[in-house]
Steps between C-alpha positions, in 0.01 A plus 500: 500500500641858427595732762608839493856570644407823623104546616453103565194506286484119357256307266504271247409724213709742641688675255901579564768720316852391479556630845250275648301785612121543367357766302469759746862432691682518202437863348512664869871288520639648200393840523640481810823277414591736231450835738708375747842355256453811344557732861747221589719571140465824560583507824837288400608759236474833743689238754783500243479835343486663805748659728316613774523232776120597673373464174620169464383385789198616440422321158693171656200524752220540224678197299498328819113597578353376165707212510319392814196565320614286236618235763117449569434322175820278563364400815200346271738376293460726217820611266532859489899569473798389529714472703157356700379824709622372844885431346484853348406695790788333668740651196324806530579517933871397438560727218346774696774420822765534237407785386498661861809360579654635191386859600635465863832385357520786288363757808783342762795554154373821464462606863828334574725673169339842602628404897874427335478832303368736821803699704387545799348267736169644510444479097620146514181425742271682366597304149437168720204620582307574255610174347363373874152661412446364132605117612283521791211618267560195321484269781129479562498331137825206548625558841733186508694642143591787661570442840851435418571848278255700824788363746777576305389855454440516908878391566656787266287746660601388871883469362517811357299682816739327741803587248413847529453521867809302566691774296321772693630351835866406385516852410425662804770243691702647276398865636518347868142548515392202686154563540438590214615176341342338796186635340563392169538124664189497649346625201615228272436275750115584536510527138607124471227399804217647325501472150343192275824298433526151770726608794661156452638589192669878625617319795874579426454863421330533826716327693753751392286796577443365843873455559543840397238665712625292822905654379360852509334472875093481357322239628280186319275539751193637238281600739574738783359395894161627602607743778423366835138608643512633842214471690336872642526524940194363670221815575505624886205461661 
C-alpha cells in the first residue's frame, strides 16, 4: 500500500511522485526545497566573497538555519542535498570555527607586530590591548580556538607592565631613592597579584620582587593590623 514519506497519508490507489510523497506533499516540498538551496548558495558565495568577518557569520548562520529546515525532510527520509543536510551543517559549524580562528590569529599578529613597533611601554600595551579586545569579542563564538592566542596576549601585557616598573625602580636605586623604588616594587608586585595571567606561571618574577621588597626594608605583610580597640572607662554612678 502507498504511503506518503512526508504527511503519512496511505491508500492503495494512492498516487506517489518520485519522491514518494503524494500530490499535495510534493509541490509544497519543492517550492520549498528550491527556496531554501537557493538562500543556502547564496549564502555560500557572500561567505566567500566577503571580507567582513560579522557578515560571515551571519550568512554561515542562515546556511546553517535552512539547512535544519532542510534536515526535516531527511529525517523522513527524503533526498534534498548533498552532502545529506545533517553532514552539511556539520561542514558549515567547522568551517565557521576556522574562520574565527583565522581572524583571531590575524588580530593577536597584528596586535602583537604593532606591540614590537611601539617605543614606549605604554604604546606597547595599549597595542596588546586592543588586540585583547577584538580576540575577546571573538570568544563568545569558538572560545576553545582562542584561548591559547587570549593568554598569550595577557603574558606580554603583564611582562611588559612589570618590565617597565622594574626599570622605574632600578632607576631610582640608582638615585639612592629607596622608597621610591620601594614603591615601584610593590607596584609591580600588585600588578602581578591582580591581573588575569595564573600566579603559578609569574611565580619566578614574583619571587624576585618579593626578595627585592624584603632587601629594601618593606614588608610582605599585604595587609596592615587593625589597630587595637580600647575599650571606653566604665560611667560613675
Amino acid at each position: 500500500m502507498a504511503q506518503c514519506k512526508l504527511c503519512d497519508r496511505s491508500g492503495w490507489f494512492l498516487s506517489l511522485s518520485s519522491n514518494a510523497l503524494c500530490q499535495r506533499c510534493e509541490p509544497f516540498f519543492q517550492l520549498d526545497l528550491h527556496q531554501r538551496v537557493r538562500i543556502i548558495q547564496d549564502s555560500q558565495e557572500i561567505i566567500k566573497a566577503s571580507r567582513n568577518l560579522d557578515t560571515k557569520l551571519s550568512r554561515f548562520q542562515v546556511a546553517i538555519d535552512h539547512l535544519a529546515a532542510l534536515r526535516e525532510y531527511e529525517r523522513h527520509g527524503i533526498e534534498t542535498v548533498q552532502p545529506e543536510p545533517s553532514e552539511a551543517i556539520r561542514n558549515y559549524v567547522h568551517r565557521r570555527t576556522e574562520e574565527i580562528a583565522d581572524h583571531a590569529k590575524l588580530a593577536h599578529d597584528d596586535a602583537v607586530a604593532k606591540a614590537d613597533l611601539a617605543v614606549s611601554s605604554r604604546s606597547k600595551v595599549t597595542a596588546l590591548s586592543k588586540g585583547l579586545l577584538k580576540l575577546r569579542d571573538l570568544t563568545q563564538y569558538a572560545p576553545d580556538s582562542i584561548k591559547g592566542l587570549n593568554q598569550d596576549l595577557l603574558q606580554r601585557i603583564a611582562k611588559t607592565t612589570m618590565t617597565d616598573y622594574l626599570e622605574k625602580a632600578r632607576k631610582a636605586e640608582f638615585k639612592g631613592q629607596q622608597k621610591k623604588a620601594l614603591e615601584q616594587y610593590y607596584e609591580a608586585l600588585y600588578f602581578l597579584k591582580h591581573d588575569e595571567v595564573d600566579d603559578s606561571l609569574q611565580m619566578e618574577h614574583i619571587t624576585v620582587l618579593e626578595q627585592k621588597i624584603v632587601e629594601l626594608g618593606g614588608s610582605l605583610n599585604y595587609q596592615a593590623a587593625s589597630p587595637p580597640i580600647t575599650p571606653s572607662p566604665p560611667a560613675l554612678s
